[in-house]
N, C-alpha and C positions, 0 to 999 in steps of 0.2 A: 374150289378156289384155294389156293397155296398161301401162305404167310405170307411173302411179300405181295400177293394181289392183294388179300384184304389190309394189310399194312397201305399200300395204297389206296384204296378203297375209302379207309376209315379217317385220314389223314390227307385228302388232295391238299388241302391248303398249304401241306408244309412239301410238296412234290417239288419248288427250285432248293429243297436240299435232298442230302444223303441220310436217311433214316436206318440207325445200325439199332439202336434198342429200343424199344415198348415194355416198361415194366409195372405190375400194379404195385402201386403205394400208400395204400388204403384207401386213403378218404383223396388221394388224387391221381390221373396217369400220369406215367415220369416217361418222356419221352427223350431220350437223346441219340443225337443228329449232327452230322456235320455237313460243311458248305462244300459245292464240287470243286473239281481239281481245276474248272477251267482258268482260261486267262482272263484279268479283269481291268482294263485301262486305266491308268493313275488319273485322279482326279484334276493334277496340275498339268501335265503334257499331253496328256491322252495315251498315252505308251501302254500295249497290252503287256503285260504278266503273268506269270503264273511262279516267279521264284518266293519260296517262302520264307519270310524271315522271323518269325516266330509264330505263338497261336496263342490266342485268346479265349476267355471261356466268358459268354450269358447266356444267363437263367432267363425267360421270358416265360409268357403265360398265354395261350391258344382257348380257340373256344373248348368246350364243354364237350367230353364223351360220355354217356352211357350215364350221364346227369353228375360227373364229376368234375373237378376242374383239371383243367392238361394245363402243364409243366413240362419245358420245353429246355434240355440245360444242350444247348448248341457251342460247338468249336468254331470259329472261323480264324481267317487267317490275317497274318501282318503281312503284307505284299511290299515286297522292294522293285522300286523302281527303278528299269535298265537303264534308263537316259542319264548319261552321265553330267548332264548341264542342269536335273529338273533340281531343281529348290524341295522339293518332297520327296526323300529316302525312301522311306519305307510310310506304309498306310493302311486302315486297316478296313476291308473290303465290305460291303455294304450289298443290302439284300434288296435289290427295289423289289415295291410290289408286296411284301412280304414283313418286313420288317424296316424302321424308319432310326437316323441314327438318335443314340442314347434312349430307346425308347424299350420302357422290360414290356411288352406285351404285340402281340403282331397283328397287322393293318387291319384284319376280319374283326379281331376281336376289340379293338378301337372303336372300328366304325358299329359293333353293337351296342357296344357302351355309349358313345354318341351321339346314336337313336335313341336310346332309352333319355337322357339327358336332354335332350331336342323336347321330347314332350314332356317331360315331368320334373326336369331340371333337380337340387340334390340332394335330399335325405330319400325324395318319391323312388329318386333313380337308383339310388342303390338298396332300397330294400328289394324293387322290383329285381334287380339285376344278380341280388341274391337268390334269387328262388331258381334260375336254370343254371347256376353253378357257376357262374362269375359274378363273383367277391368285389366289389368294388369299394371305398367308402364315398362319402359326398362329395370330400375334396376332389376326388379325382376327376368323380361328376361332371362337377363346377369348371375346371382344367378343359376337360375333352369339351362341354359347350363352351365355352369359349374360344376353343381352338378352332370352331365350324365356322366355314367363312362366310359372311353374309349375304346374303344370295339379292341378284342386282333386280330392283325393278325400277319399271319407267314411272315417272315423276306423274302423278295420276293429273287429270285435265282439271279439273276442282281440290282445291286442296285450304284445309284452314288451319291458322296460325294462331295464337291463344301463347298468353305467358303463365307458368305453374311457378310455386314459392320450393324451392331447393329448403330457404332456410326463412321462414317467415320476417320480412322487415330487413333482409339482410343479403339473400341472395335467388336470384332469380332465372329461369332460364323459357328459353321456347319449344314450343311442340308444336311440327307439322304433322297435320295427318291430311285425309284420303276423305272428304265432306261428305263424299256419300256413300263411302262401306264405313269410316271411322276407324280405320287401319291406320299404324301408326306409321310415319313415313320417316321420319328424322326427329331429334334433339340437338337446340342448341345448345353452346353452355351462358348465355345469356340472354337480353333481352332488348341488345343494342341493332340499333338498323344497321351499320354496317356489318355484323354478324348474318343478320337476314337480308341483305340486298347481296351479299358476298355467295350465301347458300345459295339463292335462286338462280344468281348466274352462273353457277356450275353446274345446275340442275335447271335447267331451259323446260317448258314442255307445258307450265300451268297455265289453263288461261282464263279461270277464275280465279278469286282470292276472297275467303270468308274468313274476316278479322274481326278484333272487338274496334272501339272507338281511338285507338290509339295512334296520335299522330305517329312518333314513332316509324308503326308499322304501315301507315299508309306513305312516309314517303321512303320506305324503304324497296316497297313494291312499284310504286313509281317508277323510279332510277331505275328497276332492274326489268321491271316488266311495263314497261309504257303503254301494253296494248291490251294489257290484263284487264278485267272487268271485277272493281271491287267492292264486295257487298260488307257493309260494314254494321252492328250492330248498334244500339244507345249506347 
């Protein structure tokens, strides 16, 4: 196998660029790379390019080799715009897939960091995320979960509503959950019925309701689900 196969090889992820050097840098690999020659459609016109009107340089950070961390210092370019009408000169061309803008580390290694965040959320997440050679601290953790989009589920058939103390005697809010796994389905930020008649009609689907005694919440459920079946506690 030749240098540039295993330079491919060892590196597919960064394969929509041009990789000119691999070098070691002790405690990390320093990889630098630049973006192809193609043409790239301005963002505002749609007008392909490929005239250069300057170069850029970032540093970003790629997963792990050989249990080190990779250092990616990449060129790309400032693109001018041919259309002489477009409101956007020049721009500076973007990697889908690959890299995201203003962001110093690439999609793979995000979406690890993520994962590990996903389940252990962030001091758990970055010591874990230390040990195979991406360095993270918690903040960043906290950042990348927060940035994972909520993933949609349907509004479960039994569902119950109960108010928890935010701030004891002073502020209050609702929790719906799942009655019979006890998943947690939503929060409100109060404890007002038109806050919960407002939820459920955007959320169609329940057709039991296990509540405490709270008028309140019984005629919130009323108005929104008239055909609901409600089981209410003392």
């Amino acid at each position: 196998m030749d240098v540039n196969s295993l330079i491919a090889t060892v590196f597919s992820g960064l394969s929509a660029l041009v990789v000119e050097d691999v070098a070691d840098g002790g405690d990390v690999v320093v990889v630098s790379a630049r973006t192809r020659e193609d043409g790239v459609p301005c963002p505002v016109c749609g007008m392909p390019t490929a005239k250069v009107h300057r170069y850029h340089g970032r540093t970003v950070a790629d997963v792990p080799v050989d249990g080190r961390p990779v250092v990616v210092h990449l060129r790309v370019r400032r693109l001018a715009c041919p259309a002489l009408g477009c409101r956007r000169q020049t721009f500076r061309e973007q990697i889908p897939g690959l890299l995201e803008r203003h962001q110093r580390c690439t999609v793979r290694f995000a979406g690890q960091i993520s994962e590990a965040a996903r389940e252990l959320c962030g001091r758990a997440a970055a010591r874990l995320a230390g040990l195979p050679a991406l360095p993270i601290s918690r903040s960043t953790a906290l950042r990348r979960l927060r940035r994972l989009p909520v993933p949609a589920s349907p509004v479960p058939r039994v569902i119950g509503v109960d108010d928890f103390a935010l701030r004891r005697r002073h502020r209050y809010a609702t929790i719906i959950t799942d009655a019979q796994t006890g998943r947690r389905v939503a929060v409100l930020p109060d404890r007002e019925a038109a806050t919960l008649e407002s939820w459920l009609r955007e959320h169609p689907g329940a057709e039991v309701v296990c509540r405490d005694g709270s008028a309140t919440y019984a005629e919130a459920v009323r108005r929104a689900l008239p055909d609901a079946v409600q089981v209410s506690d003392r």
